[in-house]
Rosetta silent file (secondary structure, phi, psi, omega in degrees, C-alpha in Angstrom):
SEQUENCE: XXXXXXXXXXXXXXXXXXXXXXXXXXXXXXXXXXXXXXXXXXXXXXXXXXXXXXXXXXXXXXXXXXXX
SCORE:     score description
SCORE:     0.000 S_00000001
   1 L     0.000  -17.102 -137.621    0.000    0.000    0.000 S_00000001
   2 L   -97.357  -62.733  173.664    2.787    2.136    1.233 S_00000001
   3 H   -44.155  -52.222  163.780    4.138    2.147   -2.434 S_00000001
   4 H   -66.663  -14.696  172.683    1.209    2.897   -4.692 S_00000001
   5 H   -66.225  -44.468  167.908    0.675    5.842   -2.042 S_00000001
   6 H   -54.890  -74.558 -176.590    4.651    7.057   -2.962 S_00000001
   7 H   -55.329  -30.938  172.038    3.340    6.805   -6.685 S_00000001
   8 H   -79.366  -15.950  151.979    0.134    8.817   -6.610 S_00000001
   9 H   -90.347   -0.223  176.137    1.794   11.711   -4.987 S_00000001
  10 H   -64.020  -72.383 -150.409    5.075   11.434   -7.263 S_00000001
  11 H   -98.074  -30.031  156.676    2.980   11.411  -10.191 S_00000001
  12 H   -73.811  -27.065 -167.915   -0.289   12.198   -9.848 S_00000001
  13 L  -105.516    9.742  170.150   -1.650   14.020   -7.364 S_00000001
  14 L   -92.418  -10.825  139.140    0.389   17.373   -7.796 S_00000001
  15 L   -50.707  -33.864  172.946   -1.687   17.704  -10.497 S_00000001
  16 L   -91.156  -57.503  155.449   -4.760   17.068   -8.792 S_00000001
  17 L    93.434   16.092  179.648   -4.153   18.988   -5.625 S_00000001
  18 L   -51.978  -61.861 -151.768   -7.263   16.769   -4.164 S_00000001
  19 L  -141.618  161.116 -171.708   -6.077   16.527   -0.684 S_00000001
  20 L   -83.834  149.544 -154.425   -2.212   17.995    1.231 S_00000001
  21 H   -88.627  -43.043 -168.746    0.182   14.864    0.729 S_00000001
  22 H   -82.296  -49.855 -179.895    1.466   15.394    4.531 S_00000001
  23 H   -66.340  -16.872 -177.109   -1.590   15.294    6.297 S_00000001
  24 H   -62.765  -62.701 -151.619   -2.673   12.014    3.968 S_00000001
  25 H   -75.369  -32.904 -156.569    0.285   10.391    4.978 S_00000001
  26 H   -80.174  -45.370  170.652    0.108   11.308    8.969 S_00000001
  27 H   -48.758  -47.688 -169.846   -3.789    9.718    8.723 S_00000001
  28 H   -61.713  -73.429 -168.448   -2.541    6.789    7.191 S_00000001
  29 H   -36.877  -36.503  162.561    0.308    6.290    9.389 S_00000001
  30 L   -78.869   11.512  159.353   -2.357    6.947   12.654 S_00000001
  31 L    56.135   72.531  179.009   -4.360    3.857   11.000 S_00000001
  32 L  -102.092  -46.683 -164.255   -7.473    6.517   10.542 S_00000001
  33 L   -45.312  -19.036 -138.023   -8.441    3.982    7.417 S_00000001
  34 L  -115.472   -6.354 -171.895   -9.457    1.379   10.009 S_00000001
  35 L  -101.481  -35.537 -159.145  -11.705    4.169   12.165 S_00000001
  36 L  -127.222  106.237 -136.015  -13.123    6.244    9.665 S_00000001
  37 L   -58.879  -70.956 -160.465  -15.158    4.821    6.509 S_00000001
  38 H   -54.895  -26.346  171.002  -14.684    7.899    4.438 S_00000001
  39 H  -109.636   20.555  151.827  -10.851    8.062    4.622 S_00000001
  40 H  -105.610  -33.450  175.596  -10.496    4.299    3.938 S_00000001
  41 H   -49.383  -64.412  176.902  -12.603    4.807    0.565 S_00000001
  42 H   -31.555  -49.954  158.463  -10.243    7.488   -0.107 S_00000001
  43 H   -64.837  -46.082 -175.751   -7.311    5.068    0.227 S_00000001
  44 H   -53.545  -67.817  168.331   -8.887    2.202   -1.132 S_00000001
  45 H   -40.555  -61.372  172.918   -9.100    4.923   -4.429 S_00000001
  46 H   -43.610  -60.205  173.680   -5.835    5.560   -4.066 S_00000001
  47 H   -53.552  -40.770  179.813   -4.386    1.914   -4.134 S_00000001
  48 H   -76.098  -30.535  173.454   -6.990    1.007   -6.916 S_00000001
  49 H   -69.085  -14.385 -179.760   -5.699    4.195   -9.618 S_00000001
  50 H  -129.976   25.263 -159.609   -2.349    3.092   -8.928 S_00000001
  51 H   -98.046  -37.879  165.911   -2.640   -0.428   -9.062 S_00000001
  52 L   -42.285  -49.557  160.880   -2.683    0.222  -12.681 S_00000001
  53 L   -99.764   52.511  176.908    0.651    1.757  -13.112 S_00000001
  54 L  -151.754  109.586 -164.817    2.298   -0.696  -11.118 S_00000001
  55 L   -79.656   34.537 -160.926    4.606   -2.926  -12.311 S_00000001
  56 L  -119.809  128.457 -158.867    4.683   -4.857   -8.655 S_00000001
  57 L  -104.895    9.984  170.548    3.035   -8.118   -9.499 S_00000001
  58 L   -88.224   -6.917  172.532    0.919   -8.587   -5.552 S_00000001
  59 L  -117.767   43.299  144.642   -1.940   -5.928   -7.302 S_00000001
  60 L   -89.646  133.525  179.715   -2.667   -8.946   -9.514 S_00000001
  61 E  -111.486  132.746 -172.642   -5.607  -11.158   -9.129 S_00000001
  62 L    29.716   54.038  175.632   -4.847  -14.654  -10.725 S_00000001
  63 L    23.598   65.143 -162.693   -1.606  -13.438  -12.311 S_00000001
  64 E  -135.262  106.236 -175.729   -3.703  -11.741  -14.651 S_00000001
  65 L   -77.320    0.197 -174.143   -2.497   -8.177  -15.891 S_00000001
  66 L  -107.734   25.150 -160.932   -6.130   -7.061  -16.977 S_00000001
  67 L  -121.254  -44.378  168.239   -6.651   -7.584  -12.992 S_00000001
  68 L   -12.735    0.000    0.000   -4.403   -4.944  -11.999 S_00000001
């Protein structure tokens, strides 16, 4: 998780400007995804957009690259 998090603010999200990359990271790191529904979606989004662009072969389902 920690990785596709590293890629969406390298490449994506200073472009987007959605949410500040230091306060993201200080929720995750305080485990807020596991308290608060709305900032686990938010992650959950994160992990799935960058599951895409990720040559790391664990965001495969049945070693299947259309899974990704």
């Amino acid at each position: 998780m920690q990785t596709l998090v590293d890629m969406f603010f390298a490449g994506r999200a200073p472009s987007l400007l959605l949410f500040p990359e230091p306060t993201f990271r200080k929720n995750l790191d305080r485990g807020l995804h596991f308290h608060e529904p709305a900032f686990a979606a938010v992650v959950l989004l994160v992990c799935a957009l960058m599951s895409r662009h990720s040559n790391d072969p664990r965001v495969l389902y049945n070693d299947s690259w259309y899974s990704a």
